[in-house]
C-alpha positions in Angstrom: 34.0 121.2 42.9 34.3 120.4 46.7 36.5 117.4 47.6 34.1 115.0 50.0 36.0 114.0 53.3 37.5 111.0 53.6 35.6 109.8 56.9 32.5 111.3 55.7 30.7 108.2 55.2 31.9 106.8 58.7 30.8 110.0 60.3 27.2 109.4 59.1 26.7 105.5 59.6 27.7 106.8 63.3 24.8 109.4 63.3 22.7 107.0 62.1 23.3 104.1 64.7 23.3 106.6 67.4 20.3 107.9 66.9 18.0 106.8 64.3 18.3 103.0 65.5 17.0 103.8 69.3 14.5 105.9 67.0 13.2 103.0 65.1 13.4 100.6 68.5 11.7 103.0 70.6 9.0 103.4 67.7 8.7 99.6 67.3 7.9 99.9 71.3 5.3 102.3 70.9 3.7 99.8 68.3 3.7 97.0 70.4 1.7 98.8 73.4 -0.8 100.9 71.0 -1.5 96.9 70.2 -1.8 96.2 73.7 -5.9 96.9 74.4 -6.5 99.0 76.9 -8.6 98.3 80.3 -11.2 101.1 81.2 -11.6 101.3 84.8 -14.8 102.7 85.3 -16.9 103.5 88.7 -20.3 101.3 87.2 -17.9 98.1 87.7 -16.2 98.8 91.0 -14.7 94.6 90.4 -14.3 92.6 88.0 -12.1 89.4 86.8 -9.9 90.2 83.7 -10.9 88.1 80.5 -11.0 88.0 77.0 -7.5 87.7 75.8 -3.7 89.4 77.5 -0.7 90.2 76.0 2.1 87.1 77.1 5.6 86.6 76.9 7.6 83.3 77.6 10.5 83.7 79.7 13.4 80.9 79.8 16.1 81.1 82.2 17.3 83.4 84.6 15.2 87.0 84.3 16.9 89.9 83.3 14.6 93.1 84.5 11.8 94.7 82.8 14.1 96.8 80.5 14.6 94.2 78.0 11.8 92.9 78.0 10.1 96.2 77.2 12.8 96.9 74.4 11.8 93.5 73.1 14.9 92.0 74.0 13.3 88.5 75.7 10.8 88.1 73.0 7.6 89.5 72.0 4.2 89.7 73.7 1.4 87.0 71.7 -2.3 87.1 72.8 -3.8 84.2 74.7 -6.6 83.7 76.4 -6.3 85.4 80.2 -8.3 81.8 81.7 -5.3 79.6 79.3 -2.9 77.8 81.5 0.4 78.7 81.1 3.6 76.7 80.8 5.1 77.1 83.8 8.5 75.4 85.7 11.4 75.5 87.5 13.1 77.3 84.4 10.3 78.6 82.8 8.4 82.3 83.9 5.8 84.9 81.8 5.2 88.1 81.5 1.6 89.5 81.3 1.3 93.1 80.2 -2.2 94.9 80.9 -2.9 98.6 80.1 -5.6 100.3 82.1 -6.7 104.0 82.3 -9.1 105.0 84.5 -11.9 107.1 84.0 -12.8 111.1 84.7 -15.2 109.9 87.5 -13.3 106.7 89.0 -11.4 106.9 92.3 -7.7 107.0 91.9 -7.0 104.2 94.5 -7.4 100.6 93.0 -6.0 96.9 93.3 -4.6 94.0 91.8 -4.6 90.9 93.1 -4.1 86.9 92.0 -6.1 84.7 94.4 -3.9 82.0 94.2 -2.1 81.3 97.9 0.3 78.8 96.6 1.9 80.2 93.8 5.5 80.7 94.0 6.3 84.2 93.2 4.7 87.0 91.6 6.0 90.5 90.7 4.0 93.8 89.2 5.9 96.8 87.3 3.8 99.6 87.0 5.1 102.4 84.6 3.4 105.4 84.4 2.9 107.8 81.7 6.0 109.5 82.8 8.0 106.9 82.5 8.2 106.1 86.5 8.2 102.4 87.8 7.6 100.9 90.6 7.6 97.5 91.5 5.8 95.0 94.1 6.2 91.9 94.9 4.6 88.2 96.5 4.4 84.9 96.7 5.0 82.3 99.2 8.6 81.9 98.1 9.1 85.4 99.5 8.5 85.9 103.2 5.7 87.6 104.1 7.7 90.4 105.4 8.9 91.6 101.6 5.8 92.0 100.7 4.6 95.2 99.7 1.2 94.6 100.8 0.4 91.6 103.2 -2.3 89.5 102.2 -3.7 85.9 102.4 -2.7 85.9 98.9 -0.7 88.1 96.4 -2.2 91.6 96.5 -1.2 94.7 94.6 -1.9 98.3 95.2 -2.5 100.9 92.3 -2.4 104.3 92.4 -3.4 106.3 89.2 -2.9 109.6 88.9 -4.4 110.9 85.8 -6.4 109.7 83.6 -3.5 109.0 81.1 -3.0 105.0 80.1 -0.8 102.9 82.6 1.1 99.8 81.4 1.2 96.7 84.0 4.0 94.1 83.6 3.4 90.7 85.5 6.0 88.2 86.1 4.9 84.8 87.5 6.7 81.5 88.0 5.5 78.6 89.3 7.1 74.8 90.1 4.2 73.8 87.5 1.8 74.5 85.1 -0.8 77.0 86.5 -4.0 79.3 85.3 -3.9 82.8 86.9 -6.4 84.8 87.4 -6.4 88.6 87.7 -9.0 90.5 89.2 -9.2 94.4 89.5 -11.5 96.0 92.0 -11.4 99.8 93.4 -9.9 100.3 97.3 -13.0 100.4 99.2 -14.3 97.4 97.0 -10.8 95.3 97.8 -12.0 96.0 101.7 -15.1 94.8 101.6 -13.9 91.4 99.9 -11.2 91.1 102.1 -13.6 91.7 105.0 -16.0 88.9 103.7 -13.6 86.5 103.0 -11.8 87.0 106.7 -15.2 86.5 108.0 -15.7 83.3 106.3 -12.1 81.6 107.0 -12.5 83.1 110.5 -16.5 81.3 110.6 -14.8 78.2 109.6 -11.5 77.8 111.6 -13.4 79.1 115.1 -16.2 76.3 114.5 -13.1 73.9 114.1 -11.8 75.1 117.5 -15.0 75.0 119.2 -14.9 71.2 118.2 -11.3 70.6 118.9 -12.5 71.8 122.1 -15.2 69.7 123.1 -13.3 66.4 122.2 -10.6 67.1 124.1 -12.9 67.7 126.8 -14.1 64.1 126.4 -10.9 62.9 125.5 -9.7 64.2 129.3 -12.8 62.2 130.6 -12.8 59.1 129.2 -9.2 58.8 127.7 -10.6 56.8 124.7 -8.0 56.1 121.6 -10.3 57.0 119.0 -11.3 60.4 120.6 -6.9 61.1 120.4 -7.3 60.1 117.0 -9.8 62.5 116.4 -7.9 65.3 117.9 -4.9 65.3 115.4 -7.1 64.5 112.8 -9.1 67.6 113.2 -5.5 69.6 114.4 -4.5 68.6 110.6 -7.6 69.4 109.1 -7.8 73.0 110.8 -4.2 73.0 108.7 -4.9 71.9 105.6 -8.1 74.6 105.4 -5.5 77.7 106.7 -2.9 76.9 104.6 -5.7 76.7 101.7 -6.8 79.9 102.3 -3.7 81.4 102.9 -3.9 82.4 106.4 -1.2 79.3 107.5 1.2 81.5 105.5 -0.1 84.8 107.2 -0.2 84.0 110.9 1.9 80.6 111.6 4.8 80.9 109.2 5.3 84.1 108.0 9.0 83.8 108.0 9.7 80.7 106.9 9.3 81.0 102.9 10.7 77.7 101.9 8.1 75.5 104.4 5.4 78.1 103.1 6.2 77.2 99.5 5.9 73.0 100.3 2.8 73.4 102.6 0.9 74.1 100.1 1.6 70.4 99.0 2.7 68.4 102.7 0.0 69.2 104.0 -2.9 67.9 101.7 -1.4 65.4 100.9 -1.0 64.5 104.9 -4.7 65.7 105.3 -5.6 62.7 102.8 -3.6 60.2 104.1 -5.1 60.9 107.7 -8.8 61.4 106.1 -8.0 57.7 105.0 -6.5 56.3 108.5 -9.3 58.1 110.5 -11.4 56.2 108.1 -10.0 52.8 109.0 -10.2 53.5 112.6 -13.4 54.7 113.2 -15.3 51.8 111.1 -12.8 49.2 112.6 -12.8 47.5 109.1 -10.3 45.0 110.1 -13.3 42.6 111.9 -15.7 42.5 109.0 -13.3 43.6 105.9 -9.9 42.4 106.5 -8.6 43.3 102.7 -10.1 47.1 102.6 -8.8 47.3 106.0 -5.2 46.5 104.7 -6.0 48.4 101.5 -6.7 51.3 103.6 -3.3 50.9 105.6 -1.3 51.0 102.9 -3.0 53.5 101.3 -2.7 56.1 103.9 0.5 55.3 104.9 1.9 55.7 101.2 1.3 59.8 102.0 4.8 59.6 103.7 6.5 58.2 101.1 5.0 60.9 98.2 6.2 63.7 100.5 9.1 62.4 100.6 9.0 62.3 96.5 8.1 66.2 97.0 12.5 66.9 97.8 13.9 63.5 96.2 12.4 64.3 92.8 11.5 67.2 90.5 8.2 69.1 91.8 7.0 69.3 88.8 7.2 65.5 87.8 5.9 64.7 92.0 3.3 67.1 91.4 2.0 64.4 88.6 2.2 61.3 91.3 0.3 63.7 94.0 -2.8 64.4 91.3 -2.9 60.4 91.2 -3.0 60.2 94.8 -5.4 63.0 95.3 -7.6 61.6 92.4 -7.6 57.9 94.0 -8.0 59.0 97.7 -11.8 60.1 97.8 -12.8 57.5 95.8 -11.2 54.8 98.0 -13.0 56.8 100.7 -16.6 56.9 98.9 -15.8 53.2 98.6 -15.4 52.1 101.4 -18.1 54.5 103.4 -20.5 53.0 100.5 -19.9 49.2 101.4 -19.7 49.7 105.3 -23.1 51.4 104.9 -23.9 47.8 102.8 -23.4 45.8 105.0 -25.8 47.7 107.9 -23.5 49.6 110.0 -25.5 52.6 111.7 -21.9 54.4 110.8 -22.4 54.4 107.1 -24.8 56.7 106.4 -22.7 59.6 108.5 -19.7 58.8 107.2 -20.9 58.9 103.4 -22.5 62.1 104.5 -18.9 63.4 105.9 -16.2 62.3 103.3 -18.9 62.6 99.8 -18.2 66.0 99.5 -15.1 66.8 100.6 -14.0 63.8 98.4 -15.8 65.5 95.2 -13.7 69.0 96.5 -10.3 66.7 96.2 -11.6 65.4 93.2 -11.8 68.7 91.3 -8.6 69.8 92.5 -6.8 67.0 91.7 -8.4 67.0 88.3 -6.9 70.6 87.9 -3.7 69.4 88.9 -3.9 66.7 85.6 -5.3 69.7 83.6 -8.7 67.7 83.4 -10.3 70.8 84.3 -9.7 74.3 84.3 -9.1 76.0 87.5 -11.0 77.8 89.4 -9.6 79.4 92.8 -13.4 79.7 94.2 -12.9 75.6 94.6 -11.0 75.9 97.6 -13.9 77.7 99.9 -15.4 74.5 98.3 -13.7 72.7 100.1 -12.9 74.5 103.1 -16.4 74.3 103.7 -16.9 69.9 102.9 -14.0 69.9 105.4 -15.6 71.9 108.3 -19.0 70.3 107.8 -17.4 66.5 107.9 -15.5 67.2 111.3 -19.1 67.4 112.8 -20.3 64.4 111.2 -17.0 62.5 111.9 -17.6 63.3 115.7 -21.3 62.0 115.6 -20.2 58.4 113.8 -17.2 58.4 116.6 -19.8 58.9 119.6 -21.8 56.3 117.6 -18.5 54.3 117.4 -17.9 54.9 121.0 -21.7 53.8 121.7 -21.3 50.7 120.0 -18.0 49.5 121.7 -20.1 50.8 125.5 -23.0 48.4 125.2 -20.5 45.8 123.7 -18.2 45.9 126.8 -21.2 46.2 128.9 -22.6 43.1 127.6 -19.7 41.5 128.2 -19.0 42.8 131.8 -22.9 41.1 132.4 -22.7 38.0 130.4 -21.6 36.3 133.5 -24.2 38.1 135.7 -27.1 37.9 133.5 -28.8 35.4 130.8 -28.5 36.1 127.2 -32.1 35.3 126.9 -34.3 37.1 129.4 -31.9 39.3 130.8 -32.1 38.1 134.4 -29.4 37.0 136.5 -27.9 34.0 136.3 -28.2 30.7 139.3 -24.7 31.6 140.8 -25.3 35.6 141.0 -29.4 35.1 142.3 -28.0 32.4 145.4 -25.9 35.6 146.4 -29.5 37.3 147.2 -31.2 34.2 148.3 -28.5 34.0 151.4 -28.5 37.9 151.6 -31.9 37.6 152.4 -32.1 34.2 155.0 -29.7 35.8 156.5 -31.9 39.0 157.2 -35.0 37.0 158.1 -32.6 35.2 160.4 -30.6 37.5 162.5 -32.5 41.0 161.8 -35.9 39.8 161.4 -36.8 41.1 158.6 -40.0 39.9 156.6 -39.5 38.6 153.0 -40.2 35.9 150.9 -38.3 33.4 148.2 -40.2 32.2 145.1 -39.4 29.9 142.5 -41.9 30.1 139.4 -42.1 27.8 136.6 -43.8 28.0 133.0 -45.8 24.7 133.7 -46.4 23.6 129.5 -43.2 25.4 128.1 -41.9 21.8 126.7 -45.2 21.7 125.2 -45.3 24.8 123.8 -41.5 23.7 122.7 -42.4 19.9 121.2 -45.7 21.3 119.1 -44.6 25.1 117.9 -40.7 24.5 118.1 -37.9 26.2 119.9 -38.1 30.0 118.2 -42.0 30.1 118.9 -41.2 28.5 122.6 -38.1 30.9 123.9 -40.9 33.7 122.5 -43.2 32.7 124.9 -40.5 32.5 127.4 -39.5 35.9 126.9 -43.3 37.2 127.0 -43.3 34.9 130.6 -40.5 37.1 131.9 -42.1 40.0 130.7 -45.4 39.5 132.7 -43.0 38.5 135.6 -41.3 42.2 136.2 -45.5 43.6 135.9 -45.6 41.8 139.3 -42.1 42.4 140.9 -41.1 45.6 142.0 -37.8 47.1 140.6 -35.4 45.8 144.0 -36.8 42.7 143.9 -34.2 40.4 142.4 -35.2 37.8 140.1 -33.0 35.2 138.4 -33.4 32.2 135.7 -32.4 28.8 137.5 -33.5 26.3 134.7 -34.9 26.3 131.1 -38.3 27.5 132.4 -37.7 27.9 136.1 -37.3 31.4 137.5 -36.6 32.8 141.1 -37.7 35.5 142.5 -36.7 37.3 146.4 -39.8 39.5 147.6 -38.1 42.0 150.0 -40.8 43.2 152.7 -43.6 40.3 152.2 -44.1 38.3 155.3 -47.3 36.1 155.0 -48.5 33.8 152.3 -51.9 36.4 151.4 -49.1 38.8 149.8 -47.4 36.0 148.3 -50.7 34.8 146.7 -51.9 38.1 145.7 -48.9 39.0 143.6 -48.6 34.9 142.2 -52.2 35.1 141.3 -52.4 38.1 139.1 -49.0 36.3 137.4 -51.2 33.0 136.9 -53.9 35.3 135.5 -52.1 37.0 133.2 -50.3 34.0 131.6 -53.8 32.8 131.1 -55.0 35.8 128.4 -53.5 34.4 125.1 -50.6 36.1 123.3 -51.5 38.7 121.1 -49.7 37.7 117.4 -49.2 33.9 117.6 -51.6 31.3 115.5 -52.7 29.3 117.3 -53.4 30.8 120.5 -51.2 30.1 122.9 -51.3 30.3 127.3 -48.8 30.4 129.6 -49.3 27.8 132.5 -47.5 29.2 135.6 -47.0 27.0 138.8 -45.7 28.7 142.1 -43.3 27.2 144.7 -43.0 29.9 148.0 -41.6 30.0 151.5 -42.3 32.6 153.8 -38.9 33.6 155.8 -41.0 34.6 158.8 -42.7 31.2 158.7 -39.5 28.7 157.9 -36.0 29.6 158.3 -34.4 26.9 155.6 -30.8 26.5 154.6 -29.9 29.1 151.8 -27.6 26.1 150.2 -30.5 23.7 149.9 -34.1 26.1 149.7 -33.9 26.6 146.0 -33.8 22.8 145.8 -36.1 22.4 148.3 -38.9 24.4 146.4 -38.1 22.6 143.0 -38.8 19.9 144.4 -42.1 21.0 145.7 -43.2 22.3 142.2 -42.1 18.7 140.7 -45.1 17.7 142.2 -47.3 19.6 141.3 -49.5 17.9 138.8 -49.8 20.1 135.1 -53.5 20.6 135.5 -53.9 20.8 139.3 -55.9 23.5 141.0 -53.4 24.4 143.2 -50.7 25.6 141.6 -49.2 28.0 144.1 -47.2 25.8 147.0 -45.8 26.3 149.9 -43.0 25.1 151.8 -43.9 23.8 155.3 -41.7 23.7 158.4 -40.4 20.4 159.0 -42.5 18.7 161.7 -40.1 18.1 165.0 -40.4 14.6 167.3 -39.8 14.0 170.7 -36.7 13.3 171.8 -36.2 9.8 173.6 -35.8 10.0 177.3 -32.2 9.0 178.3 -29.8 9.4 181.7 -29.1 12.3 182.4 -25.2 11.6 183.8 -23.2 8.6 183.1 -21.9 8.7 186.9 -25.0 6.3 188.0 -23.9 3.0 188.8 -24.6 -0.2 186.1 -27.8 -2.2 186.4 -25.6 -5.0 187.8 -24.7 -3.3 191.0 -28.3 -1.7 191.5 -29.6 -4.1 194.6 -33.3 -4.4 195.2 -34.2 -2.9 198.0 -37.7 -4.1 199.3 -40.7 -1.8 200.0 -40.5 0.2 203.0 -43.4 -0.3 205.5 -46.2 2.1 206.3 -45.0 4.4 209.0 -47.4 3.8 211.6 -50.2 6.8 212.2 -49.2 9.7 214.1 -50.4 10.0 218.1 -50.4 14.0 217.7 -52.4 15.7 215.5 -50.5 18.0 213.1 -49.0 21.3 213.4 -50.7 24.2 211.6 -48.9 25.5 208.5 -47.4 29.0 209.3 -46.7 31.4 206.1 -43.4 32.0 205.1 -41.6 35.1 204.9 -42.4 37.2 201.5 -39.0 37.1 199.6 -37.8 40.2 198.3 -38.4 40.5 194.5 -35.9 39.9 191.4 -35.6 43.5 190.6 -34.9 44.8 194.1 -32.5 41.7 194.8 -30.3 42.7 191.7 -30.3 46.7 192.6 -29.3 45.4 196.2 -26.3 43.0 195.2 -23.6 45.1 192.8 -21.8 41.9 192.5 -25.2 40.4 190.8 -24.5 40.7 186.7 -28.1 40.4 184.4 -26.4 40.0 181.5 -25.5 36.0 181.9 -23.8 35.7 178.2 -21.3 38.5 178.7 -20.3 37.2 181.9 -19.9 34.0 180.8 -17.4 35.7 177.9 -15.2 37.3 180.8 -14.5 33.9 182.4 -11.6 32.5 181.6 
């Protein structure tokens, strides 16, 4: 009988743990991925979104590799749903494992990509069949420069050689809770998408431009506040829809990973609060709606303070106070649009049209950010698109805006120039043309005539039909007055029913009564629309400039005076004013040098000289003097022009 070693027993629980243990483990392995299902790649679906159910592992703490967590070290892999949203946090990662094989006939060169811009980090192990791995990795915590393949958002390459199976290991993390969707599509396929969606973002941010463009254009002209407000507004909303599609990360900071990673929240939430400012500004709520106006203040304003929340506090407990202010933005927004259309403001209906559906875009995605809904990364073109299509409409309610605050200050530029009622120019502004034009007729001779008109049975009109029914009338008055005037011919409202009128060019009383009598003739037709009928009774008071030169202070006077007495059913009721009539002067000395009556002595009458003894001598001619003209050609000394000369003495 053969003795048995003494360290026989030690020599095989070695053997054992040496080699049958890594056995078992290794076999355990190979269990766990024939459990995993495997993808087919196929050429009949060149792209497709992964669904159905993955294989997921929870990860807590700091990772450790793929090793153990292929060995089964971390845990093992559960099915869930691929559309489930996963636990995600500062402390918190997963692991998805996907096995694809592609087929006989399917190119070799496919892709793997996650189209979410804003997650924080993703990274893809690819083992082969020989065992070889290699790694990739995204996400905007990593500058763009690490990444394997540059993208708007994370973007992996796959290269199969063989038809043999291929095992895919996922890790993402994320500051929250997050669904992730995984789509595979072939090379060429991946092109073509990419090349669409480049198209679109590029569509969208050039028609941005174009607009940023043309307001500053305007802004340059007209230097208007609300056009500056505009500007940054659309500067911020150009922002908001690159960084949502992932080209802010891409072109303006690709280096700078740790502003890329808090973009994707600063600047939404800085797009909302100015959505909500621009709001206030542009409907100047503060004149008819003093509490939405402060509402709206405060309400925009508190975006400063939650991005400040975004580094004071944990992301994923701001991320909770951001949903609230995404989800309450829009509808403060509808709201207000909604009662400022109300009340009758032209800038309602284009501002409901501008913020309603970019508000229902922030809506949804602040309803995925309180996992109300599931998520859906096609949401954002959603909303790139309300976005691009309100900056239009925001720029047609601010030239509306801008409209509105034109006639406003042009009203009140003229309200001193020009009655509210009938639009014509006030006493004080239409004496300024009554001496322009004396003046004229005075020094250069120019014809023209100054008429005062009055609407004879306007108190009338006023005491039987009342005041609304009698400025009517008025206002139909002035409007038969311009058919008669020409468009230089000033005319201006002196009293209640008295208007004057300056006829540039008319010099005799036939023109005056040809234009005065189709005035009286059409105030005679009735007025189409008022029971009972009703007539307009003109009465005429003229001068003729070439005929009378009066005193500009006192001829508007003077005429009035002349129609008060004209009787209200005379048949003469155009008048005109006559030149005053001139008598003779009394005859008086002509020089106080004569001596007083008491000094003058009576002389007495001469006597008749007697008859003359000679008869008289014959009248001789005398000599022809030379003429006026030649006189003043022969004296130089001799100066014609009397005035001047008298201006050079002395």
């Amino acid at each position: 009988m053969s003795s048995i070693h003494p360290f026989a027993p030690y020599r095989c629980w070695h053997a054992l743990r040496r080699w049958v243990m890594p056995l078992l483990v290794l076999l355990w392995g190979l269990q766990g991925m024939a459990a995993t299902p495997v993808i087919t790649l196929s050429g009949d679906t060149a792209a497709f979104t992964v669904d159905g159910t993955v294989d997921v592992l929870a990860e807590t703490g700091p990772t450790s590799g793929l090793l153990p967590v292929m060995r089964g070290a971390r845990g093992t892999f559960v099915e869930k749903p691929a559309d489930e949203r996963f636990a995600l946090g500062p402390e918190r990662a997963i692991w998805i494992h996907l096995r694809v094989q592609r087929g006989a006939d399917t190119p070799a060169d496919w892709s793997l990509n996650v189209p979410l811009p804003y997650i924080d980090s993703l990274e893809l192990y690819v083992v082969d069949s020989h065992g070889a791995v290699q790694t990739q990795k995204a996400g905007d915590t990593l500058a763009l420069r690490h990444w394997d393949y540059p993208s708007v958002y994370p973007d992996f390459r796959l290269f199969l050689r063989d038809t043999r199976p291929v095992d895919l290991y996922l890790r993402a993390s994320n500051y929250r809770d997050i669904e992730i969707p995984l789509r595979l599509s072939t090379g060429a396929e991946r092109e073509q998408q990419r090349t669409l969606e480049l198209v679109f973002c590029g569509t969208m941010l050039g028609s941005l431009l174009m607009l940023f463009t043309w307001c500053g254009l305007r802004y340059w002209e007209t230097h208007e506040t609300t056009e500056a407000w505009y500007l940054v507004y659309t500067v911020l909303m150009a922002l908001v829809s690159a960084q949502a599609m992932g080209l802010a990360n891409q072109w303006f900071w690709p280096y700078t990973p740790g502003w890329a990673n808090y973009a994707s929240v600063v600047l939404p939430l800085m797009g909302v609060g100015a959505s909500t400012l621009f709001l206030r500004t542009v409907s100047a709520t503060d004149v008819r709606h003093p509490v939405l106006d402060k509402v709206l203040l405060w309400f925009g304003a508190a975006s400063a303070a939650l991005i400040l929340m975004e580094w004071a506090l944990r992301r994923d407990v701001a991320a909770q106070l951001h949903g609230i202010y995404f989800l309450l933005g829009p509808l403060l927004a509808v709201f207000a649009t909604l009662r400022i259309w109300r009340d009758g403001s032209p800038l309602g209906p284009w501002l409901f049209a501008a913020y309603a559906p970019q508000g229902l875009a922030v809506l949804y995605m602040a309803a995925q950010m309180l996992h109300l809904f599931p998520v859906a990364w096609q949401s954002r073109y959603y909303m790139i698109f309300a976005v691009t299509l309100s900056i239009p409409l925001l720029l047609h309610a601010l030239t509306l805006r801008i409209s509105q605050r034109l006639n406003i200050r042009g009203r009140a530029r003229v309200s001193d120039t020009q009655d509210a009622l009938t639009g014509l120019l006030v006493r004080e502004r239409f004496m300024d043309h009554v001496q322009h034009a004396v003046h004229r007729a005075s020094y250069d001779r120019l014809p023209g005539a100054i008429v005062v008109i009055e609407v004879a049975n306007y108190q009338h009109i006023q005491a039987q039909l009342g005041l609304t029914v009698a400025e009517q009338c008025l206002l139909r008055g002035v409007v038969k007055l311009h058919r008669v005037l020409r468009d230089v011919d000033p005319a201006g409202r002196l009293d209640i029913a008295r208007f004057g009128v300056v006829l540039d060019g008319v010099g005799s009383r036939d023109a005056v009564n040809e234009r005065m009598v189709s005035l009286i003739a059409s105030g005679l037709i009735p007025l189409p629309g008022l029971h009972p009928e009703v007539t307009l009774h003109f009465h005429v008071a003229a001068v003729v400039l070439d005929e009378v030169h009066p005193d500009p202070r006192t001829v508007i006077d003077e005429l009035c005076d002349l129609l008060d007495g004209i009787a209200p059913r005379s048949r003469r009721p155009i008048r005109f004013l006559e030149a005053p009539t001139t008598l003779p002067a009394p005859l008086e000395r002509d020089s106080d040098f004569d001596p007083p009556e008491a000094e003058l002595v009576e002389t007495p009458p001469m006597a008749r000289p007697p008859a003359p003894s000679q008869p008289p001598r014959p009248l001789t001619p005398m000599p022809k003097l030379a003429s006026r003209t030649d006189t003043t050609s022969s004296n130089p000394a001799f100066d014609p022009t009397v005035p001047a000369a008298l201006d050079e003495r002395p």
